[in-house]
N, C-alpha and C positions, 0 to 999 in steps of 0.2 A: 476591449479587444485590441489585440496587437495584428498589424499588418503585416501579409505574408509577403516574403520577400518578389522583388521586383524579378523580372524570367531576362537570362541573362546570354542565352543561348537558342538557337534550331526550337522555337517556340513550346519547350517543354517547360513547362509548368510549377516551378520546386517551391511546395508549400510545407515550409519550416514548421516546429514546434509550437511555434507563436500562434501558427494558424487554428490549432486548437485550445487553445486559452480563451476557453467563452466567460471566463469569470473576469478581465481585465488582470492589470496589474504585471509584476514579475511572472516570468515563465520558468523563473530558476530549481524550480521545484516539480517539474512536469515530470513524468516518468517516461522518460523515452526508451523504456521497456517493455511499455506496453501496446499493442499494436494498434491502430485507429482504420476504423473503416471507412474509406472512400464509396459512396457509390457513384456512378453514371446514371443519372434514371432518365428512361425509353419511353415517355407519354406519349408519342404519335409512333406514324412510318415512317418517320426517317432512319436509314439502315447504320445506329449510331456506333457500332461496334467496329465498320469498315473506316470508320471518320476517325475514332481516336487510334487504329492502328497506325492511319494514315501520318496522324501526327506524334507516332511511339509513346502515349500514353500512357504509362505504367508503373506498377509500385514505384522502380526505381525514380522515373523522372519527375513523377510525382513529389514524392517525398524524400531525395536524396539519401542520406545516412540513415534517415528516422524511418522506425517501424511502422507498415500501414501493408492493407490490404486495398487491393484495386478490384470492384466489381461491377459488370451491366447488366442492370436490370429492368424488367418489363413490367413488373408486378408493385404495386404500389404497398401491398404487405411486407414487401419484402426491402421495404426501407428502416425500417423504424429502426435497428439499432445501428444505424449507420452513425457516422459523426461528421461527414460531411457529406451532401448529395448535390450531383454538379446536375445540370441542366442546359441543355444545346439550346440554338434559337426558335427550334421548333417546340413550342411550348403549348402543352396542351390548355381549355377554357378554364376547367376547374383544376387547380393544384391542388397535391395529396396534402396529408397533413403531417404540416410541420410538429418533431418532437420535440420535447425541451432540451435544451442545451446545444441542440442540432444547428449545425453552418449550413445554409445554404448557398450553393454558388452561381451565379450564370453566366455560361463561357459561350462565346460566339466566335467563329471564326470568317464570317461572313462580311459583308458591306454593312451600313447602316440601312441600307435603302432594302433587303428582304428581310431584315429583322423587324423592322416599323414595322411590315403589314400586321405582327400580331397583335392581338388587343390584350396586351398586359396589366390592363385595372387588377386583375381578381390577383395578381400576383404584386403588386406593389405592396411593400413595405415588409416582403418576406425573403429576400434578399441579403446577404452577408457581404458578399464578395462579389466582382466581377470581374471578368478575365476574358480580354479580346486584345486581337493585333492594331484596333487604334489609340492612337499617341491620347486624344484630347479626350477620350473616356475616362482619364485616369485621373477624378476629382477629387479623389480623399485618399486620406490611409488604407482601404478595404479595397483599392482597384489595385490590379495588376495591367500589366502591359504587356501584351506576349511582343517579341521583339526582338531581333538581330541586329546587332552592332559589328561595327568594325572597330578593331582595336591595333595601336600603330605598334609596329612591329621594335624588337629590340635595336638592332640592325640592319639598318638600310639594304635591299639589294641592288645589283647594277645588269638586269636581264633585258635584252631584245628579244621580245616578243613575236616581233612580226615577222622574223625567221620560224622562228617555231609554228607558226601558224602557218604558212606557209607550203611547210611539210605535212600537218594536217588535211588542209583544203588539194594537195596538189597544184597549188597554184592557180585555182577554179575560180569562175570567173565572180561577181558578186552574188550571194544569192542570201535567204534569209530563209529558215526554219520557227514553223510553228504548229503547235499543239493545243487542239483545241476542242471542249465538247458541250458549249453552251452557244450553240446560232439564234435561238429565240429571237424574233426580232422585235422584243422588248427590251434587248441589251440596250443600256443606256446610252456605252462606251461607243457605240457604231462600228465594232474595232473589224466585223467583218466587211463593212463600207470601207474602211482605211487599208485593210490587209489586199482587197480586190484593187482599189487607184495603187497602190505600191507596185504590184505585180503587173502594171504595165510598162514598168520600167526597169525592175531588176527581178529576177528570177524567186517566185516566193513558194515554197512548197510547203503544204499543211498533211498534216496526219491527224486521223480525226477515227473512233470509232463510231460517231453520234451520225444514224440516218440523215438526219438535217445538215448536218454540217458535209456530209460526204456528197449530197444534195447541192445547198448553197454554194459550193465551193469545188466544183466539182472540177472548172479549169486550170486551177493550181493544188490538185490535190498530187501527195508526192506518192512515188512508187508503190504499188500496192495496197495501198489504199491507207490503210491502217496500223501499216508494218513500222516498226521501231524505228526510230534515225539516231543515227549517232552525231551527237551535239560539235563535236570537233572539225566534221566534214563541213559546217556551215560558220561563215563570217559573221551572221547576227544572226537572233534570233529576237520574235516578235513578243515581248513581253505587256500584252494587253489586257488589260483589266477588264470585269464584265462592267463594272460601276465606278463612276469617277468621283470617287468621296473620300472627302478628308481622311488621313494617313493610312489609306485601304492600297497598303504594295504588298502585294502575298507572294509564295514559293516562285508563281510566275515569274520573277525578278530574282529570290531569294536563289531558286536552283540554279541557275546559270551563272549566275554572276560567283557561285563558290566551289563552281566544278572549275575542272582543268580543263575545259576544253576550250578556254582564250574568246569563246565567241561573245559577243557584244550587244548589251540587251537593248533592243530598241523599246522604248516603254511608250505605257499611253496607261495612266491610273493617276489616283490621289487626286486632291479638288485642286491642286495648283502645282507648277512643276517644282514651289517651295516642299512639297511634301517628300522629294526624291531628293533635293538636295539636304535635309535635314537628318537620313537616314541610312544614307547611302554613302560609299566612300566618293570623294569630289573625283569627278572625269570618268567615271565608271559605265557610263551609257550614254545612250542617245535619245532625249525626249522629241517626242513628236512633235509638241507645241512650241517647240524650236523654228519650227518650219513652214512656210509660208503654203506650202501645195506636196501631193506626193511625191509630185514631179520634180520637187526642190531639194527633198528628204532623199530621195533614190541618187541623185548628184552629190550628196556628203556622202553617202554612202560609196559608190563608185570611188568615190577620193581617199576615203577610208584604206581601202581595200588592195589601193594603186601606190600608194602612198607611205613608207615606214615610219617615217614623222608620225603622220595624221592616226594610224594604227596603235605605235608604243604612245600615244597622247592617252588615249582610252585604257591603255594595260600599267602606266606610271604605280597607279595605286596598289598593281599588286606588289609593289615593290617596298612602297611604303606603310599596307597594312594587311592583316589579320583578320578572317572571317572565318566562324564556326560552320564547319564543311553539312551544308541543306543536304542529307538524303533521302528527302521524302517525296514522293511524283506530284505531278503536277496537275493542278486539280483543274476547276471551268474554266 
């Protein structure tokens, strides 16, 4: 079997021709005339149809130039002449049954840490491919790596930023936007412990439409509770992961940092702050574990903000690279 190509963009998926050559060997002979069918298949409640829109999973990004059909399915009959059948992490006890010459795949787009709870014995060794957004999953030829790069630009630019932002904000004082719908206080990240110490020193407003979190967070909740914010009115924004595990930086990060709206992502993910510098273009944000107290974080930040130096230090990169533009919202 030939490995399918590595995902090189906004975490769509492009499984080449290669990908169906279950006989090994050259692919120079495939008929890419003929069309192959992708299924999704839906073994539990998880509402998996809203999850791959989320990430514009379809013929196209699927499978690039090559013929395929894209389908979600609930019915386990309703696999069998599939040619490949992907699998989210929510994985039911007993797996259907696998046909011959049939790929199977399993994509997660989660942490490590709710994918363990399932008990995957009964599906070991049934497996083809796998496909998630961490780096150190990717042990053989048959993983994929969902994943955004930055790419250095032809031509240098020469932009001051922190005019333009400027205009934006009004000139407003520091403040920081975040969006957020997982308060569970089994989050591992603590991020609504860090998001609450932040906001006693600069201005932090959340938008949330989760009971709990409009709850927890009820003294920094921004206008209206749940109303939309436009990312350009705010100087940062609070880019917190629910789980702090190796190379786990999702949209959190990805959206902001490839919109236009200059704001500046304050992070808190990945098991080391090596994970953000590995992935990320250099000087593109602000880690938390940079900083001694919030109290210490909210004073870079003020300085940030006061500062055109300390501002275009953080916006350099858009000068010197290229990022595939995130349009997908922003998930827990």
């Amino acid at each position: 079997m030939v490995p399918a190509a590595q995902l090189a963009a906004q975490e769509n998926v492009i499984l080449q021709e290669s990908s169906f050559n279950t006989t090994g060997g050259s692919t120079s002979h495939v008929d890419k005339t003929v069309a192959k069918k992708i299924i999704y298949y839906k073994g539990t409640n998880l509402p998996i149809a809203p999850m791959l829109s989320r990430f514009n999973l379809n013929s196209h990004s699927l499978c690039g130039g090559y013929k395929c059909t894209v389908e979600y399915v609930y019915n386990e009959t309703l696999t069998e002449d599939a040619d490949m059948i992907v699998f989210t992490h929510g994985l039911v006890q007993t797996p259907p049954k696998k046909q011959k010459n049939q790929l199977w795949t399993f994509q997660t787009v989660e942490s490590q840490r709710p994918t363990r709870r399932c008990d995957t014995k009964t599906w070991d060794g049934l497996f083809n491919y796998s496909i998630s957004p961490i780096r150190s999953s990717v042990s053989n030829q048959h993983d994929v790596c969902m994943s955004t790069r930055p790419v250095r630009r032809d031509h240098l630019l020469k932009e001051n930023y922190y005019k333009t932002k400027l205009g934006m904000t009004n000139g407003s004082e520091v403040n920081a936007l975040w969006f957020v719908s997982n308060c569970r206080p089994s989050v591992q990240s603590r991020r609504i412990e860090h998001a609450l110490n932040l906001s006693q020193y600069i201005n932090v407003q959340v938008y949330s439409q989760a009971e709990r979190c409009r709850t927890d967070l009820k003294s920094i909740l921004g206008p209206n509770g749940g109303a939309k914010a436009f990312y350009n009115r705010y100087w940062f924004y609070l880019a917190f992961e629910n789980s702090l595990c190796r190379d786990y930086i999702t949209e959190k990060f990805w959206k902001i940092i490839t919109s236009d709206s200059l704001t500046i992502p304050v992070v808190l993910g990945g098991y080391s702050m090596e994970d953000y510098e590995i992935v990320a273009p250099p000087k593109s944000y602000i880690d938390v574990r940079n900083f001694t107290s919030a109290k210490h974080l909210a004073e870079h930040l003020k300085y940030v903000t006061e500062n055109e130096h300390a501002f275009n230090y953080y916006q350099q990169w858009r000068n010197e690279y290229l990022i595939p533009k995130y349009d997908q919202p922003i998930g827990n």
